[in-house]
mmCIF file of the N, C-alpha and C atoms, coordinates in Angstrom:
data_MODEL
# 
_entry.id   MODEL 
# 
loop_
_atom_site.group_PDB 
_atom_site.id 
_atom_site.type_symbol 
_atom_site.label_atom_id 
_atom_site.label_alt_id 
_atom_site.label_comp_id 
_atom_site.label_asym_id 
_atom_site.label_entity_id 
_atom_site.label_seq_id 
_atom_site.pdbx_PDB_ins_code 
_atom_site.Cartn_x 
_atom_site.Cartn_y 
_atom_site.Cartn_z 
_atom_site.occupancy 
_atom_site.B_iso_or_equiv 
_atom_site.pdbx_formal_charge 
_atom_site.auth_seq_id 
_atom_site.auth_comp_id 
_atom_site.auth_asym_id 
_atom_site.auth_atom_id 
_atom_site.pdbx_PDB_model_num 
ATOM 1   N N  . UNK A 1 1  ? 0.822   -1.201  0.000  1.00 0.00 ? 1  UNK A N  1 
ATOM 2   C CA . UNK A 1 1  ? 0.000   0.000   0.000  1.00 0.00 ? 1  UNK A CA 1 
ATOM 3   C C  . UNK A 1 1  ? 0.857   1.252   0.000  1.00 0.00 ? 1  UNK A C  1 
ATOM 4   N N  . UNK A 1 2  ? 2.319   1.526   0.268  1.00 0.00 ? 2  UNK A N  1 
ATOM 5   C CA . UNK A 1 2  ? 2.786   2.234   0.171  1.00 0.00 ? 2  UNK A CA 1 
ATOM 6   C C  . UNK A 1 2  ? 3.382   2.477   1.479  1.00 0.00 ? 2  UNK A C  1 
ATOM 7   N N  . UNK A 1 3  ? 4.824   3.403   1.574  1.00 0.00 ? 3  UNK A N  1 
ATOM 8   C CA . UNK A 1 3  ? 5.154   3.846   3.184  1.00 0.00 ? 3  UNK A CA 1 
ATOM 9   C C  . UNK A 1 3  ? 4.414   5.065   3.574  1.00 0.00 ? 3  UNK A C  1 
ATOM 10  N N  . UNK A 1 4  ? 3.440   4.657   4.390  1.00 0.00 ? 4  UNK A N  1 
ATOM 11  C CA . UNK A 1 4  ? 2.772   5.345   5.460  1.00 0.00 ? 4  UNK A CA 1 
ATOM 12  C C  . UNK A 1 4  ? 3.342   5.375   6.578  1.00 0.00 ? 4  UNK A C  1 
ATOM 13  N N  . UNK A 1 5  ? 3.315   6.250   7.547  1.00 0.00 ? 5  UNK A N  1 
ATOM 14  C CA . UNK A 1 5  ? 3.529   6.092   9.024  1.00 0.00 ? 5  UNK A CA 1 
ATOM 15  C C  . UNK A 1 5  ? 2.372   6.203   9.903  1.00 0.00 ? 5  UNK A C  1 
ATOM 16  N N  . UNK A 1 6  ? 2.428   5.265   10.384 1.00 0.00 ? 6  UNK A N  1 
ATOM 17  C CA . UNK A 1 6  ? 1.432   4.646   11.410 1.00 0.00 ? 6  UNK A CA 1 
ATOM 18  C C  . UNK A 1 6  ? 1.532   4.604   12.751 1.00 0.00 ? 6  UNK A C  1 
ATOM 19  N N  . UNK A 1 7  ? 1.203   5.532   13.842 1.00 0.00 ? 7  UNK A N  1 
ATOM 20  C CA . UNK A 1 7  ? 1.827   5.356   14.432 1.00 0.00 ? 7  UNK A CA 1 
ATOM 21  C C  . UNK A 1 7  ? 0.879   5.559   15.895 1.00 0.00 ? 7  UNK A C  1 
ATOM 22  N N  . UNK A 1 8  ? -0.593  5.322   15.295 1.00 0.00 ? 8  UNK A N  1 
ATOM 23  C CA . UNK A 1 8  ? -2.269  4.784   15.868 1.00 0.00 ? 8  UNK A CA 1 
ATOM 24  C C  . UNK A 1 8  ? -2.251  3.241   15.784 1.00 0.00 ? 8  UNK A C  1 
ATOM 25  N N  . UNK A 1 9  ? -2.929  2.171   16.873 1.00 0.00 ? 9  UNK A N  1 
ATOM 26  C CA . UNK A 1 9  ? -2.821  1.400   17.251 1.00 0.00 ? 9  UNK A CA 1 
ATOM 27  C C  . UNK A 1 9  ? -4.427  1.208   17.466 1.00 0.00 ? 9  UNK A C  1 
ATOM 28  N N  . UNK A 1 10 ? -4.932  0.130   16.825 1.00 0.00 ? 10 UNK A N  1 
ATOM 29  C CA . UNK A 1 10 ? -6.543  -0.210  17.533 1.00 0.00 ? 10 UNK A CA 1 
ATOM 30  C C  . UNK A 1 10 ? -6.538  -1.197  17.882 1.00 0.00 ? 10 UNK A C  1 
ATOM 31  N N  . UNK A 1 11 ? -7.454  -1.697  18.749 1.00 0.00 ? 11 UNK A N  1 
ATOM 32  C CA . UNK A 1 11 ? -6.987  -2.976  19.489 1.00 0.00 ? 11 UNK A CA 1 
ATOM 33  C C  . UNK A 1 11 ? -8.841  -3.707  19.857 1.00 0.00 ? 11 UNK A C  1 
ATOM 34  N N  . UNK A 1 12 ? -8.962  -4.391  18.979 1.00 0.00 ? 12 UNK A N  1 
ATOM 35  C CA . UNK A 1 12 ? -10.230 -5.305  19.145 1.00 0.00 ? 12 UNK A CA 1 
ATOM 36  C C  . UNK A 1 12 ? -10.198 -6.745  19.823 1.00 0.00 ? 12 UNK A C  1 
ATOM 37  N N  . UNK A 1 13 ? -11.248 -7.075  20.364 1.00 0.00 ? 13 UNK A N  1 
ATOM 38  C CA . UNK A 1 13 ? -11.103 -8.400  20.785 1.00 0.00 ? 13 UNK A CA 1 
ATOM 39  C C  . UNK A 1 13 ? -12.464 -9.335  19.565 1.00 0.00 ? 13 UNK A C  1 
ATOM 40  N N  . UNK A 1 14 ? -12.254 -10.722 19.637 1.00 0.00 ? 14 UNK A N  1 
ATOM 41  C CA . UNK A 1 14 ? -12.834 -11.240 18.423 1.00 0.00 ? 14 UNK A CA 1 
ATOM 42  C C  . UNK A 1 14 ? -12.796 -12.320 18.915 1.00 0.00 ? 14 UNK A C  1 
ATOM 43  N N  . UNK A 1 15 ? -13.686 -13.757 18.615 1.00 0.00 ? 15 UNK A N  1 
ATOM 44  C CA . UNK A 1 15 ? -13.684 -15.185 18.638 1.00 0.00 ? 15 UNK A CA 1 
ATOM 45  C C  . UNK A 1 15 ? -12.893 -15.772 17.516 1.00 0.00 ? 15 UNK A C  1 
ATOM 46  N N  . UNK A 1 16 ? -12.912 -16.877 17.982 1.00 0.00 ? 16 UNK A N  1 
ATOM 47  C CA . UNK A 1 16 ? -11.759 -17.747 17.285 1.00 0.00 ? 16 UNK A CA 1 
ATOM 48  C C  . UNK A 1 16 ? -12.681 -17.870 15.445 1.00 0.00 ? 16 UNK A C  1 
ATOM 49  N N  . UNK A 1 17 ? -13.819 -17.802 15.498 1.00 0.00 ? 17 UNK A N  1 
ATOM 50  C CA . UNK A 1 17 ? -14.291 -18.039 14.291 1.00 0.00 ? 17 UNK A CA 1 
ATOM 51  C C  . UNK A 1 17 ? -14.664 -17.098 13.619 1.00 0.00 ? 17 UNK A C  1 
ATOM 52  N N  . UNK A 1 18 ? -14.450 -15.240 14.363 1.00 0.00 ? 18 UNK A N  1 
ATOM 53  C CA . UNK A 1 18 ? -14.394 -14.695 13.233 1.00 0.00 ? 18 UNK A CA 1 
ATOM 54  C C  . UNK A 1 18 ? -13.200 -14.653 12.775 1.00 0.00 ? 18 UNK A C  1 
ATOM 55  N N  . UNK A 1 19 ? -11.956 -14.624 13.832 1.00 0.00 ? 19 UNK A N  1 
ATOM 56  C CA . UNK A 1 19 ? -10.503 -14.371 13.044 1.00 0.00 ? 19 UNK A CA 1 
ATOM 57  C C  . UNK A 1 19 ? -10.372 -15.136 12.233 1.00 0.00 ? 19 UNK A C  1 
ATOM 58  N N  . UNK A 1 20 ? -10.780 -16.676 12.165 1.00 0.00 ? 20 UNK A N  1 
ATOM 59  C CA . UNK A 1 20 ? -10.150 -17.408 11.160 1.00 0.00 ? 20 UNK A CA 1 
ATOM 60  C C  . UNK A 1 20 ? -11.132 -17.045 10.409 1.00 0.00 ? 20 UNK A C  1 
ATOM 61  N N  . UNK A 1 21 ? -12.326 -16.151 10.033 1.00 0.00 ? 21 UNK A N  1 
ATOM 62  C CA . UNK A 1 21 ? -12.606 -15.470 8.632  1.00 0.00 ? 21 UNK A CA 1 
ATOM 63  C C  . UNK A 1 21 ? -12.234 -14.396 8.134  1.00 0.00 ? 21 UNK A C  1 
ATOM 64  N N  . UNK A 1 22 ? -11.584 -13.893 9.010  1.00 0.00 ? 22 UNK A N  1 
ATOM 65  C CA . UNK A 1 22 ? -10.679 -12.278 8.269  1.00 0.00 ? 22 UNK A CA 1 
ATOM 66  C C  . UNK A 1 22 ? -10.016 -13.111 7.715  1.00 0.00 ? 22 UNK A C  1 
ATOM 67  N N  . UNK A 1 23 ? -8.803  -13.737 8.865  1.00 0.00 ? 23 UNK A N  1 
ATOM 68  C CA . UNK A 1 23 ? -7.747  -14.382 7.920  1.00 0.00 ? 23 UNK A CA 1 
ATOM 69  C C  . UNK A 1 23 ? -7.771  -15.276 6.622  1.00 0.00 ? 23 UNK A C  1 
ATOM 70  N N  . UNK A 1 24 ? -9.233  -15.363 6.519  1.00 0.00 ? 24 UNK A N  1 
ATOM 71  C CA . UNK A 1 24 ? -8.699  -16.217 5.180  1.00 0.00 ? 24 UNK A CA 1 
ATOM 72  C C  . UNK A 1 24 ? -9.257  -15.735 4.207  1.00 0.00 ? 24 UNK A C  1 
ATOM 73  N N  . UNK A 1 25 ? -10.327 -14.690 4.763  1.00 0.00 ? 25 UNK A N  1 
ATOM 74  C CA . UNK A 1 25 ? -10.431 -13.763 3.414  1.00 0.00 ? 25 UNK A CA 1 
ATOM 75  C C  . UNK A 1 25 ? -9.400  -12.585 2.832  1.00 0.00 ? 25 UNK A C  1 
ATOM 76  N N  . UNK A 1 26 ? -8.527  -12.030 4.310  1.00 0.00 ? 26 UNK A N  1 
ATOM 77  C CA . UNK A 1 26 ? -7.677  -11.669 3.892  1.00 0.00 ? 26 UNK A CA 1 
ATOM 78  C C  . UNK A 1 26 ? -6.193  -12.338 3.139  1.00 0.00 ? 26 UNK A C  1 
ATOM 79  N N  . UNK A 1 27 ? -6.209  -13.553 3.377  1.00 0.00 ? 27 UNK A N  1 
ATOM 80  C CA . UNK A 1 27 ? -5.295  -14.162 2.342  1.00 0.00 ? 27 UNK A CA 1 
ATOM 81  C C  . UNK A 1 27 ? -5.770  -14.395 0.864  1.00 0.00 ? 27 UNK A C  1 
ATOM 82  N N  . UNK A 1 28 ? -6.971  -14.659 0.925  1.00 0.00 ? 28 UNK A N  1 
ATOM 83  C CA . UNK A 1 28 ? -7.887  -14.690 -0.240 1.00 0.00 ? 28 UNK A CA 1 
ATOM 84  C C  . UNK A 1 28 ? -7.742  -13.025 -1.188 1.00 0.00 ? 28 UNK A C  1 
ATOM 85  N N  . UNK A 1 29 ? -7.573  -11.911 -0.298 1.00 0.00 ? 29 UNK A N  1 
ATOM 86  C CA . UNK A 1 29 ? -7.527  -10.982 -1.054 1.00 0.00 ? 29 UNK A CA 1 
ATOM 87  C C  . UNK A 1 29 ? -5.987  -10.194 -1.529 1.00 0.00 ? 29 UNK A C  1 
ATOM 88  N N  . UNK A 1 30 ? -4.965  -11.440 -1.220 1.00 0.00 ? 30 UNK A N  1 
ATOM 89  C CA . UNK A 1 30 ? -4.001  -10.566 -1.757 1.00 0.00 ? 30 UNK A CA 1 
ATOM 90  C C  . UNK A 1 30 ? -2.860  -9.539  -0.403 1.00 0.00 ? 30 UNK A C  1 
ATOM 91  N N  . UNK A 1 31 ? -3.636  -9.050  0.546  1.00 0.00 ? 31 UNK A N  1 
ATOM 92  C CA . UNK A 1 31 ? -2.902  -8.213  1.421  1.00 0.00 ? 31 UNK A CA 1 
ATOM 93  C C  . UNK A 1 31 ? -2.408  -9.349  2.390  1.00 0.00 ? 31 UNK A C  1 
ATOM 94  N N  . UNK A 1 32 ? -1.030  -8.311  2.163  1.00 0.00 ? 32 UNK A N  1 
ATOM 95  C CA . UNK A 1 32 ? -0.249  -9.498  3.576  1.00 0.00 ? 32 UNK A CA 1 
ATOM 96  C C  . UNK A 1 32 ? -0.506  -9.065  4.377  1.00 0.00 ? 32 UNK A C  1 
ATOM 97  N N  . UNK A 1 33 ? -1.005  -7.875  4.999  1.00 0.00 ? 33 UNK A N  1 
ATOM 98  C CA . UNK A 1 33 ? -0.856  -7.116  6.775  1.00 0.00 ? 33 UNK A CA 1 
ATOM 99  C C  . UNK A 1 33 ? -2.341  -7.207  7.066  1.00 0.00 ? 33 UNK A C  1 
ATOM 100 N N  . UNK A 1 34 ? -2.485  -7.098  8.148  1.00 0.00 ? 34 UNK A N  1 
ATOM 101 C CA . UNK A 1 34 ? -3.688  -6.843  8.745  1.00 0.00 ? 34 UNK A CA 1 
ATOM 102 C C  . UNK A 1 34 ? -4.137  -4.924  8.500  1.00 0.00 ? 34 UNK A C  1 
ATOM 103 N N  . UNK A 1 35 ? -3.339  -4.756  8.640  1.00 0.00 ? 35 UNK A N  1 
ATOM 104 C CA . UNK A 1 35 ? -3.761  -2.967  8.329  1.00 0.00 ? 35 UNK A CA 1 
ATOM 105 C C  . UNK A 1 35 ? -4.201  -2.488  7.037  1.00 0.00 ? 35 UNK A C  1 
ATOM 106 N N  . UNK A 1 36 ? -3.316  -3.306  6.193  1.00 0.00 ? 36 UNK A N  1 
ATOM 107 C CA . UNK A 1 36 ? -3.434  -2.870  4.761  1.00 0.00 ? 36 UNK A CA 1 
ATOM 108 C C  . UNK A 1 36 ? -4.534  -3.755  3.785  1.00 0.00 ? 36 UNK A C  1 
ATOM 109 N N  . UNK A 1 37 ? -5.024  -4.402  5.004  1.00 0.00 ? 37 UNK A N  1 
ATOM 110 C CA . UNK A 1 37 ? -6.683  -5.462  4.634  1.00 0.00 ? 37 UNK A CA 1 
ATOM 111 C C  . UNK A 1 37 ? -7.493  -4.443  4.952  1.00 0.00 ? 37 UNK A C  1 
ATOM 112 N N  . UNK A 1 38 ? -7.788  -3.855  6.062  1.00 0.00 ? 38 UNK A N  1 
ATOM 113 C CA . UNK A 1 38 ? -8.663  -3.068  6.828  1.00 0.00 ? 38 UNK A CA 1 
ATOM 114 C C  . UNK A 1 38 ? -8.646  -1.868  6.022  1.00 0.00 ? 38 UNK A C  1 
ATOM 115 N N  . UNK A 1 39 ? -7.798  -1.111  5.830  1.00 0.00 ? 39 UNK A N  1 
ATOM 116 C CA . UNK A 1 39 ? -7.648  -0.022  4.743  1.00 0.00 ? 39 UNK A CA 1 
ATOM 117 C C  . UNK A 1 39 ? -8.703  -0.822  3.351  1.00 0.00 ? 39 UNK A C  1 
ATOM 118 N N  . UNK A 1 40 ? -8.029  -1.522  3.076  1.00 0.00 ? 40 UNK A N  1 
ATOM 119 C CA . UNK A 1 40 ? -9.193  -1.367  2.082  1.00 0.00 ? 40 UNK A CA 1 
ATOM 120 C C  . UNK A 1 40 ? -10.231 -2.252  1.947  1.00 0.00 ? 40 UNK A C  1 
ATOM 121 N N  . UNK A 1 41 ? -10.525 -2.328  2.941  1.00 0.00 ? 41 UNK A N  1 
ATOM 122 C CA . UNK A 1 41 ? -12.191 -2.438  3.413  1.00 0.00 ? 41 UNK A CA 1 
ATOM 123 C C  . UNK A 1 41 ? -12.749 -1.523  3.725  1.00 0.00 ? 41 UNK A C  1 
ATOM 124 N N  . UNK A 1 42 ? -12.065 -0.874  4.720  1.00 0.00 ? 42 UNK A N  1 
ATOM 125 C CA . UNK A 1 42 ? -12.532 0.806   4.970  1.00 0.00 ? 42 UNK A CA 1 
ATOM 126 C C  . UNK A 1 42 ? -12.692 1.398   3.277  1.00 0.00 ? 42 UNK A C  1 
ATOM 127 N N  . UNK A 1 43 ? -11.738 1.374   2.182  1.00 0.00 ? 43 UNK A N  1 
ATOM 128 C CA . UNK A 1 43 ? -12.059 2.083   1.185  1.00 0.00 ? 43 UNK A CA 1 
ATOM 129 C C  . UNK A 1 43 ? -13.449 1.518   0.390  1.00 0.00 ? 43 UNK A C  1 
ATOM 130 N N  . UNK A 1 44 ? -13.461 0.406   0.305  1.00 0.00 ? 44 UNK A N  1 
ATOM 131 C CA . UNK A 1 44 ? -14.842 -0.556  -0.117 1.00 0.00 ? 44 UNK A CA 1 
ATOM 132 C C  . UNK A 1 44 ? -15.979 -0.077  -0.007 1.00 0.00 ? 44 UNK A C  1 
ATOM 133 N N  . UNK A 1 45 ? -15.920 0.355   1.484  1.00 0.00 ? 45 UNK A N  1 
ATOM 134 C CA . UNK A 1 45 ? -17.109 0.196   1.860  1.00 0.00 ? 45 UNK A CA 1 
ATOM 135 C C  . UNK A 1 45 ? -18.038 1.692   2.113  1.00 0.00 ? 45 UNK A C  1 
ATOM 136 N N  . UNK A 1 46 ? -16.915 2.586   1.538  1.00 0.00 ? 46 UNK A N  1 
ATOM 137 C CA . UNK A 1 46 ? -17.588 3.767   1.663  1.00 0.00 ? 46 UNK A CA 1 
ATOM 138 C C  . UNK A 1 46 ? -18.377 4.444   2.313  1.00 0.00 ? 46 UNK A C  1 
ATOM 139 N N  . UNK A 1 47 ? -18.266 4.298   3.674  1.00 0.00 ? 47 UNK A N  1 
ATOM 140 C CA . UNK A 1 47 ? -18.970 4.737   4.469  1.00 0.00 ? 47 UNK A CA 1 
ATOM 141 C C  . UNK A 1 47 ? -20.277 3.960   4.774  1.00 0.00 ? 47 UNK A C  1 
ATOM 142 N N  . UNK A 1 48 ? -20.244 2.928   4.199  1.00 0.00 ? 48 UNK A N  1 
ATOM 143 C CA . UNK A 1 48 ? -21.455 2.349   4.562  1.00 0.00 ? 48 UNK A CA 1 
ATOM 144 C C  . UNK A 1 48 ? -21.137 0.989   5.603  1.00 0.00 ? 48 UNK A C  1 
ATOM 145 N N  . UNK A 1 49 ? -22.352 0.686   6.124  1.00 0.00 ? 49 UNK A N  1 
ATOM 146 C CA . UNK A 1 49 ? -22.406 -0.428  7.426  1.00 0.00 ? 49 UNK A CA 1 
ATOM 147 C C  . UNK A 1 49 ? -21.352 -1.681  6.886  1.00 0.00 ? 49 UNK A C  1 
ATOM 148 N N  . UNK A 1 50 ? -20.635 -2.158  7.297  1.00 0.00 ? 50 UNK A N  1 
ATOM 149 C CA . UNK A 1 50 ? -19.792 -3.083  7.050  1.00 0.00 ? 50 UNK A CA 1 
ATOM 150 C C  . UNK A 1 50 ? -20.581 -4.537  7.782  1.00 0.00 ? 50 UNK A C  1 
ATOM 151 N N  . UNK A 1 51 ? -20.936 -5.759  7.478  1.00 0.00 ? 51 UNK A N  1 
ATOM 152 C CA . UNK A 1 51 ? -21.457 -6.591  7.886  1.00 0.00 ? 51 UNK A CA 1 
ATOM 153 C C  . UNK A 1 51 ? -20.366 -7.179  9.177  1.00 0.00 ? 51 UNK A C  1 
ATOM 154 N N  . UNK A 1 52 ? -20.120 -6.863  10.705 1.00 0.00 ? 52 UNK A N  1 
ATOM 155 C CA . UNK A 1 52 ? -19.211 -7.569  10.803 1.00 0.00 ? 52 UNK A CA 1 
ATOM 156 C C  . UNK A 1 52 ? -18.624 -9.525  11.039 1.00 0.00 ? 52 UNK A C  1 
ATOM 157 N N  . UNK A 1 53 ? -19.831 -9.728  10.568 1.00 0.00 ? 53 UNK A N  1 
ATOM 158 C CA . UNK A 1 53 ? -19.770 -11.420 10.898 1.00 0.00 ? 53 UNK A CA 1 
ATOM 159 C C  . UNK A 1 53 ? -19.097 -11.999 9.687  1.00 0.00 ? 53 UNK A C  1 
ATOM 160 N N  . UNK A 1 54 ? -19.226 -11.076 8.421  1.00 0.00 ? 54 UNK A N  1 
ATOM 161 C CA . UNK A 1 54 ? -18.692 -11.616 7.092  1.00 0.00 ? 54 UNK A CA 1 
ATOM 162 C C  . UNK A 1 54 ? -17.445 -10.481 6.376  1.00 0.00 ? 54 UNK A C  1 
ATOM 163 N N  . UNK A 1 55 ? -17.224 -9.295  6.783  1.00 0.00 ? 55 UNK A N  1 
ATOM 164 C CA . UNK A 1 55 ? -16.730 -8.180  6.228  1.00 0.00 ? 55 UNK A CA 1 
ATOM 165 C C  . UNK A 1 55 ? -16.963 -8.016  4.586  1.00 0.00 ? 55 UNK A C  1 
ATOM 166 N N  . UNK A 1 56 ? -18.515 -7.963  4.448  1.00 0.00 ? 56 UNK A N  1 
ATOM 167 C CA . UNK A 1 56 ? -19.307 -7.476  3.191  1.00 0.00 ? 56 UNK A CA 1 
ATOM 168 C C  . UNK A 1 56 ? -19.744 -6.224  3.776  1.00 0.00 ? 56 UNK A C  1 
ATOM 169 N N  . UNK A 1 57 ? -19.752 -5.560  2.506  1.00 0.00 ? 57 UNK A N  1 
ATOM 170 C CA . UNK A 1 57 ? -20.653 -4.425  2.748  1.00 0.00 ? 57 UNK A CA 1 
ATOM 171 C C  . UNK A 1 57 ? -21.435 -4.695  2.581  1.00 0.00 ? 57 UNK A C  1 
ATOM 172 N N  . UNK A 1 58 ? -23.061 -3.913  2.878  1.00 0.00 ? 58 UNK A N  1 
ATOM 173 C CA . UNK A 1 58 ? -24.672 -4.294  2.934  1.00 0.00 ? 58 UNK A CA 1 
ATOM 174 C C  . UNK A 1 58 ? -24.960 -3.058  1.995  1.00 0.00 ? 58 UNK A C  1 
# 
């Protein structure tokens, strides 16, 4: 995604069965980092409700 400096920290807690669906949609999409998945989901989703059980937008 480019050198950004980052230097904000968010910190969620999650069950074992949603992480193993980020993670494999985020391997599915190409991004190696966790930040640079979320970035562009955040860009995806344009301001709109993000589903969080599936990370679709609605």
């Amino acid at each position: 995604m480019g050198n950004r400096t980052r230097d904000r920290v968010i910190y969620i807690q999650t069950d074992e069965k949603l992480q193993a669906e980020f993670e494999k949609q985020k391997e599915a999409s190409g991004y190696g980092s966790n930040a640079d998945f979320v970035d562009y989901l955040l860009q995806v989703s344009e301001g709109k409700q993000a589903d969080g059980s599936r990370f679709t937008v609605n």
